[in-house]
N, C-alpha and C positions, 0 to 999 in steps of 0.2 A: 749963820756963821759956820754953819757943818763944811760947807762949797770951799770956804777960804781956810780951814782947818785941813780938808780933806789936801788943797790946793798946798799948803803948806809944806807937807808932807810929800809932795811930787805922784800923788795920789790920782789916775786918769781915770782906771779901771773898776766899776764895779761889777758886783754879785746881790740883785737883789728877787728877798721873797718875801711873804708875808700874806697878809689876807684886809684886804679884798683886791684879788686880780686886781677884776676892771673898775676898781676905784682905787684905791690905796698906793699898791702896788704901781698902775697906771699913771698915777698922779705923777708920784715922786720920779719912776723912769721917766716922763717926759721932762719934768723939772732938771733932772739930772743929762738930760740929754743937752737941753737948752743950753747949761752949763758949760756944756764942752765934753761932758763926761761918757766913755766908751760904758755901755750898760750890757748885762747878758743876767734876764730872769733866771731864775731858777725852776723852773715848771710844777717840777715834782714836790717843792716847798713854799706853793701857794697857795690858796684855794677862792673860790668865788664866792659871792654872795648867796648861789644856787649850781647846784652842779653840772645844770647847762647854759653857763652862763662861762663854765672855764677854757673849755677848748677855741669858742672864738677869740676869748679874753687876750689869750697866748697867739694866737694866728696874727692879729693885728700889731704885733711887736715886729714881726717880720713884714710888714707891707713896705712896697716900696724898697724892695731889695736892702730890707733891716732898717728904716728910717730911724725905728726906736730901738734897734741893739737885736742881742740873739737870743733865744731859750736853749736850755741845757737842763739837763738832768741832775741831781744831788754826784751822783755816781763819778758823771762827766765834770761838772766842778772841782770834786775832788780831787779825781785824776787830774787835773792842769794845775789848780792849788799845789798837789805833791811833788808837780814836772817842777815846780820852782824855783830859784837857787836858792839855799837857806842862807839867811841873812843871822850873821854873829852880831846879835845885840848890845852883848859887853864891848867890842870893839867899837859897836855907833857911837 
């Protein structure tokens, strides 16, 4: 029900992170992909099952010229979160 909740909302874009990379994380981006939905990990707010197990973890999001979306940094999210227009809630 998340997809048709998110879908509700005109909601395309996500930001996801969590733990495990290349399970969890993996999972749900490609679930999320499937969906229709634009994804970009968060690199720097994931982490792996083993510490070398993250950097490919995150390579493979980009294969295929981004087949599964983009990684970005906490930093870099932020920055594009803040570039956004503020939305007046009382007025929704």
């Amino acid at each position: 029900t998340l997809g048709a909740l998110l879908g509700a909302f005109g909601i395309r874009r996500l930001l996801l992170c969590g733990v495990t990379t290349e399970v969890c994380v993996h999972s749900t981006l490609r679930e999320a992909v499937d969906r229709g939905f634009v994804c970009t990990t968060v690199g720097d707010a994931t982490a792996a099952s083993q510490p070398e197990h993250q950097a490919p973890a995150l390579a493979m999001i980009g294969v295929e010229g981004g087949l599964f979306g983009g990684v970005c940094s906490t930093a870099e999210a932020v920055a594009a979160l803040n570039a956004l227009p503020r939305v007046n809630r009382e007025a929704a």
